[in-house]
N, C-alpha and C positions, 0 to 999 in steps of 0.2 A: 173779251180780252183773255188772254193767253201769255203764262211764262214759259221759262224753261227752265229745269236743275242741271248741272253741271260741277262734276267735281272737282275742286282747286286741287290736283296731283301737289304734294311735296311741300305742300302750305302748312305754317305751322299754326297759324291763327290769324287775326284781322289787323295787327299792324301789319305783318310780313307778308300779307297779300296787298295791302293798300303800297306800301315800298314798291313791290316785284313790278305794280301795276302803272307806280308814278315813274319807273325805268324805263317800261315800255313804251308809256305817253310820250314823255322824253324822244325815246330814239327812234319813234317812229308811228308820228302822232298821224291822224286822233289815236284815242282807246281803240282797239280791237282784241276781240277773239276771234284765233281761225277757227274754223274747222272743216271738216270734209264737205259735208251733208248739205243742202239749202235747204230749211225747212218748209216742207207743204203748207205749213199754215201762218207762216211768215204775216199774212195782213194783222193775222188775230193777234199776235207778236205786239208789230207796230202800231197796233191800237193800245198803248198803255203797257205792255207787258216786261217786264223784268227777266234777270236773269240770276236763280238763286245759286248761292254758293255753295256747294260741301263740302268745311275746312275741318277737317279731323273726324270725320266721322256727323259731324253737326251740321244741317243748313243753319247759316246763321248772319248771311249778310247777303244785300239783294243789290242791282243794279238796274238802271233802266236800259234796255236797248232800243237805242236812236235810230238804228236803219240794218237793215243786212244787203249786202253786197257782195256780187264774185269778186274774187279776189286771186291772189298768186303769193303762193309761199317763198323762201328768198332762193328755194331750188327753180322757181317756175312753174308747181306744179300747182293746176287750179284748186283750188279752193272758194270758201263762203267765209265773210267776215263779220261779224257781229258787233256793229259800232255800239260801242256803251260808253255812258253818263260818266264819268269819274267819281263823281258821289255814291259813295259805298254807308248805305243806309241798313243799319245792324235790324236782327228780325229776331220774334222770338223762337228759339232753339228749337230743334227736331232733329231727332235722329235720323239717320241716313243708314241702309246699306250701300256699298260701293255698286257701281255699274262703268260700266263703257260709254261715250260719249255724250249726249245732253236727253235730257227728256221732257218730256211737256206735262204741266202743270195746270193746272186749272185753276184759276182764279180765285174759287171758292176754299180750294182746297192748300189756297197758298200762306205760311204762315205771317201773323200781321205780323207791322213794325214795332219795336223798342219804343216805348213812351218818352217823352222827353227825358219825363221824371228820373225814370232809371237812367237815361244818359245824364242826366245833371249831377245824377248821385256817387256817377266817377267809376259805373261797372265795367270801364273797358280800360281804368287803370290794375284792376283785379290781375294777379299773376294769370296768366293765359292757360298753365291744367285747372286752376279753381274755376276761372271763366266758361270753358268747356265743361266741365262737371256740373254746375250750375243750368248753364244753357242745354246739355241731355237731359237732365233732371225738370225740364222746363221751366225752370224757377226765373230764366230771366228769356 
């Protein structure tokens, strides 16, 4: 199995990406992301693999991707679409340098998920800089 990272450009944290994302389901369902590229190793993908976020500087919330597919942007121009899960399942925090378009991740080297516990314990009502401080600091 294989993910991929991919940085949320302009997101300000995990409510405001899950919003942006229930717009797009909305106007033009399922979930996708475009992108350019098809990736080479797409099987290893759709065997189990995710798709990790970079919101401010932090991976910090994962998705599954359902299928990749060509696709066409609303100019025509082709593209690759990356069907994902709408379930945005929080992960614990890692830094990130920015990059350009998505990269591959290794399974081993992917961070786990949020326990329930901290989800029960209400860390994603935390003001969203304490949230992200927190989550760089690896604390959640």
């Amino acid at each position: 199995m294989l993910h991929l990272t991919k940085l949320a450009v302009g997101v300000r944290d995990l409510p405001h990406l899950r919003a942006l994302q229930a717009e797009r389901a909305a106007a033009h369902p399922p979930l996708r992301h475009l992108t350019r590229s098809f990736p080479r190793r797409a099987e290893e993908i759709l065997a189990g693999g995710s798709m990790y976020w970079v919101v401010a500087g932090a991976v910090i919330v994962r998705q599954r991707v359902l299928d990749i597919v060509a696709d066409q942007r609303a100019d025509g121009t082709p593209c690759t679409a990356l069907l994902l899960d709408p379930a945005l399942i929080p992960v614990l925090g890692r830094r990130a340098k920015p990059f350009q378009g998505w990269r591959y991740l290794a399974a081993a080297d992917a961070p786990g998920d949020l326990d329930g516990v901290l989800a029960a314990e209400g860390a994603e009502t935390l003001p969203a800089e304490l949230l992200r401080e927190l989550r760089a600091l690896c604390l959640l």
